[in-house]
DOKOL-69207 format. One line per 3 residues: number of its first residue (from 0); their letters; for each residue z negated, x, y negated of C-alpha. Coordinates in pm, 1 decimal, padded with zeros to 6 digits. Layout:
<pts>
NUM> a> Z X Y  ...;
</pts>
This chain:
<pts>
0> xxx> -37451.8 15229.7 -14977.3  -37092.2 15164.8 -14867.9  -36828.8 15388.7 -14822.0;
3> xxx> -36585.2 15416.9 -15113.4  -36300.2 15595.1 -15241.3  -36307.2 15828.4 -15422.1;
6> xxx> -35968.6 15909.8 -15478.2  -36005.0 16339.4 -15367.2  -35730.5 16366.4 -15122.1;
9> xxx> -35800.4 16475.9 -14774.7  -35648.1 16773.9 -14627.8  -35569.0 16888.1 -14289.7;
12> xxx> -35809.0 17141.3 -14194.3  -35557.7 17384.5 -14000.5  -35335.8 17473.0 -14220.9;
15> xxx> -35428.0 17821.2 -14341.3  -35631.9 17910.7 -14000.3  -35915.8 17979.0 -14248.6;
18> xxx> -36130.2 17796.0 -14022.0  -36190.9 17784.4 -13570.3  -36067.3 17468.4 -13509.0;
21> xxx> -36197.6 17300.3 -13157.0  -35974.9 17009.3 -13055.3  -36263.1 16842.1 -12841.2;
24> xxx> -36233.6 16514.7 -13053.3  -35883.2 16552.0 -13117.7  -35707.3 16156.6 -13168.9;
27> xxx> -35334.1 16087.2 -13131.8  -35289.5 16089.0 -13473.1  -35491.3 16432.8 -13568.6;
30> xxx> -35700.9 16227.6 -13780.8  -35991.7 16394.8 -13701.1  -35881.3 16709.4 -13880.2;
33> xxx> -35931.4 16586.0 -14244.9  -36190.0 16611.7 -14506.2  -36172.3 16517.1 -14846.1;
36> xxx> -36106.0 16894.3 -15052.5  -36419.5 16944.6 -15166.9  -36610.8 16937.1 -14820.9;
39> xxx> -36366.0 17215.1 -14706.9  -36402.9 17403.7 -15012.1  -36800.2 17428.1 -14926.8;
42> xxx> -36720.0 17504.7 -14586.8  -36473.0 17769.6 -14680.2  -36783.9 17883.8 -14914.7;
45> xxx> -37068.2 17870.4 -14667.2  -36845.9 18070.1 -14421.0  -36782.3 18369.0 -14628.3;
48> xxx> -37180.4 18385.7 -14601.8  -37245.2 18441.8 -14246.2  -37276.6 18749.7 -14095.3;
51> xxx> -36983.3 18942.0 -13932.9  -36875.9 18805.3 -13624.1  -36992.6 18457.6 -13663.6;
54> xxx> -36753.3 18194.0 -13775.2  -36811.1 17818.6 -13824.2  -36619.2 17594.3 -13521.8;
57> xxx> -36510.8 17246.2 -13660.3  -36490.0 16962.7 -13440.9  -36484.5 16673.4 -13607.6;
60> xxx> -36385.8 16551.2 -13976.7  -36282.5 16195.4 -14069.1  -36280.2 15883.9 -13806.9;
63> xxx> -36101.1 15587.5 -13901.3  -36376.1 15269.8 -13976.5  -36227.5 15172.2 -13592.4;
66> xxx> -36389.5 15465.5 -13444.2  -36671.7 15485.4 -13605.2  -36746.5 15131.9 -13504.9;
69> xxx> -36683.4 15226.9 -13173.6  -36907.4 15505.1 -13133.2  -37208.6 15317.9 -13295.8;
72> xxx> -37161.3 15003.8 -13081.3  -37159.8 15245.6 -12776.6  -37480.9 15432.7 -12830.5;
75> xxx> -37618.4 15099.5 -12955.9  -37502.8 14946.9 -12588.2  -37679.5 15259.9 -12456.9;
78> xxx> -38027.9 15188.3 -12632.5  -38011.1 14831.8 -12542.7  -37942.2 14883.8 -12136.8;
81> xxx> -38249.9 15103.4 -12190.6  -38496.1 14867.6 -12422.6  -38364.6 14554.3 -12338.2;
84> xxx> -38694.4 14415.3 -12515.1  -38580.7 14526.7 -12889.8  -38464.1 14293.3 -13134.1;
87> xxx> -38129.2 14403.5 -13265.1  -38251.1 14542.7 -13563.7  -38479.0 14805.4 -13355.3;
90> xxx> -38168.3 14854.4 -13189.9  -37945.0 14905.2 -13487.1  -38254.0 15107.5 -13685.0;
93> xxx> -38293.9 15342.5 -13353.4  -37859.8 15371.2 -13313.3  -37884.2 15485.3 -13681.2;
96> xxx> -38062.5 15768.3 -13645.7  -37778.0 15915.0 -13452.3  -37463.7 15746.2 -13568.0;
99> xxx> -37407.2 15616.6 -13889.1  -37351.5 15243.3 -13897.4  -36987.5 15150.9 -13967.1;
102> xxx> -36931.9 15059.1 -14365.5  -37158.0 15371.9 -14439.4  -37050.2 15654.0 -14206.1;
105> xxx> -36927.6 15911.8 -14438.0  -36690.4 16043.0 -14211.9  -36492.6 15741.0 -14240.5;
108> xxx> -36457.1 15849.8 -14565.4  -36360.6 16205.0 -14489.5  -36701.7 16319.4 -14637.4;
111> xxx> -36860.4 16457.9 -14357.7  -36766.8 16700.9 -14075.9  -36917.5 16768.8 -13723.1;
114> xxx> -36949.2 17218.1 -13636.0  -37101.1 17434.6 -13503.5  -37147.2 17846.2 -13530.1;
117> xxx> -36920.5 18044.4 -13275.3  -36875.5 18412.5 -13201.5  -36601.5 18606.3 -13322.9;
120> xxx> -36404.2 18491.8 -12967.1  -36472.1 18152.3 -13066.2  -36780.4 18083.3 -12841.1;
123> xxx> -37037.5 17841.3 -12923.3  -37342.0 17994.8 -12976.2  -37685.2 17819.4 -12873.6;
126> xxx> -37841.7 17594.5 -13101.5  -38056.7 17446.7 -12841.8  -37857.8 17131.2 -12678.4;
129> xxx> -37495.3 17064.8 -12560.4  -37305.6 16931.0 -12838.8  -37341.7 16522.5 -12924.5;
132> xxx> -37680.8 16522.0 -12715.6  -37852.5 16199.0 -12800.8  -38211.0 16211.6 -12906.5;
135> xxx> -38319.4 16028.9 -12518.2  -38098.9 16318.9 -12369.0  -38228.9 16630.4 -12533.8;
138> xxx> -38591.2 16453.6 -12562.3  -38595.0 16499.4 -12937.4  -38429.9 16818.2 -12889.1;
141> xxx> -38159.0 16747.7 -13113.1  -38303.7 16716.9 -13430.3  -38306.8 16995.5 -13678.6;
144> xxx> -38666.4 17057.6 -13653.3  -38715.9 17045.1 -13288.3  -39038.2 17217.8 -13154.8;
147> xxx> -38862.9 17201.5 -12824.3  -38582.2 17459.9 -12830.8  -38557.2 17875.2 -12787.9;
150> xxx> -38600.8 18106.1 -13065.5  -38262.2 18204.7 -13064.2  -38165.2 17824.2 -13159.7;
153> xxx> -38427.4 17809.0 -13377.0  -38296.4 18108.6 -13585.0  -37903.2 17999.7 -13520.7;
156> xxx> -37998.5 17673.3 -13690.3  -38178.3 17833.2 -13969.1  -37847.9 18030.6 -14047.5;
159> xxx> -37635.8 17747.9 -13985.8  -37829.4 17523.5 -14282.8  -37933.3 17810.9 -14471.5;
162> xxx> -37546.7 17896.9 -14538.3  -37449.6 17487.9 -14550.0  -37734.5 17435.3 -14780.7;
165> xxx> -37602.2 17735.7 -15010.7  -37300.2 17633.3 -15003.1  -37418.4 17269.4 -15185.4;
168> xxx> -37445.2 17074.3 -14879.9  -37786.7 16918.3 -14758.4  -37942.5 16787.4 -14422.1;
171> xxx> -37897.8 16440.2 -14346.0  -38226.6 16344.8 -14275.5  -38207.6 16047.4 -14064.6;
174> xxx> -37924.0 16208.3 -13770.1  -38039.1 16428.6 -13544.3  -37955.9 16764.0 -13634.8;
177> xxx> -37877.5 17047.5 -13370.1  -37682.3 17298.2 -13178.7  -37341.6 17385.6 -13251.7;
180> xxx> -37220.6 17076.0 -13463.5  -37315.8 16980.7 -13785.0  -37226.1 16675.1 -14020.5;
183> xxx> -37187.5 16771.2 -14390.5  -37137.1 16541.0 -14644.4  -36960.0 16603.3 -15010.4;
186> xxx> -37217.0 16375.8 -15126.8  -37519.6 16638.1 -15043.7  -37539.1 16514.1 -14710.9;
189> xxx> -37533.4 16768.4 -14439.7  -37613.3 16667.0 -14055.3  -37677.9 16901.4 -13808.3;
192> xxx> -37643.3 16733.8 -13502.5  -37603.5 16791.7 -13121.7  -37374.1 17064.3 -12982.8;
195> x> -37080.0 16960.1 -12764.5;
</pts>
């Protein structure tokens, strides 16, 4: 389904310091600050339901179509230098599962937002891969589900989608879902994907 507006404004996630703010995937033109008001409200919400001391860390909010594009057509160059015997529907069906295709990607519409959990000193905690790990660099380690990580990620995920989920936000199921940085989407799509 395409992307849309909707016609909820987006707003700059800084203002108010209500939420850790890591300027990793900072653009020139702070761009990647925004979500649409009602994903920030449910972040807002599912933060005021972890326990003392742990904080959600945003990354990552809205990319402009341009971006988006980018990042898709570079993972999708990735998967082809590695299976250069797929058809380019493999490769687009395999890219998916880690980047949303451009015309679909809800954070080009401001609807979804990469995080992670951090300490109270702002420190990522572990979630079982570095942050943006691609499912052929964390061996499958960077799905939600992962048999593959610690306990400790194990149970740091399970808080992190346990207070997203709560909070009316759901797992994108076809992303890879892991450490620190999650994807939610106002349209009950939430994406836990690879720390970093």
């Amino acid at each position: 389904m395409p992307v849309t507006e909707s016609g909820e404004r987006l707003v700059d996630v800084r203002l108010g310091g209500r939420l850790l703010v890591d300027t990793r995937k900072q653009d020139p033109a702070d761009a990647f600050a925004h979500l649409r008001e009602g994903v920030l409200e449910r972040l807002l919400t599912a933060q005021t339901m972890l326990p003392t001391g742990i904080r959600l860390l945003f990354v990552e909010g809205y990319r402009p179509p341009s971006l988006q594009r980018e990042y898709f057509e570079e993972y999708a160059g990735q998967l082809r230098a590695a299976h250069p015997g797929w058809s380019s529907q493999e490769i687009h069906s395999a890219a998916s599962r880690y980047v949303s295709p451009p015309g679909i990607a809800p954070h080009s519409a401001g609807a979804a937002v990469d995080l992670t959990l951090a300490d109270a000193d702002g420190n990522e905690l572990d979630l079982g891969t570095r942050m943006n790990a691609d499912p052929e660099e964390s061996v499958g380690a960077c799905y939600t589900h992962a048999p593959n990580i610690s306990e400790e990620a194990r149970a740091n995920r399970e808080l992190l989608g346990t207070v997203l989920t709560a909070a009316g936000l759901v797992n994108y199921p076809t992303e890879c879902a892991t450490r620190s940085r999650t994807n939610l989407s106002e349209d009950s799509q939430l994406k836990e994907v690879p720390d970093g």
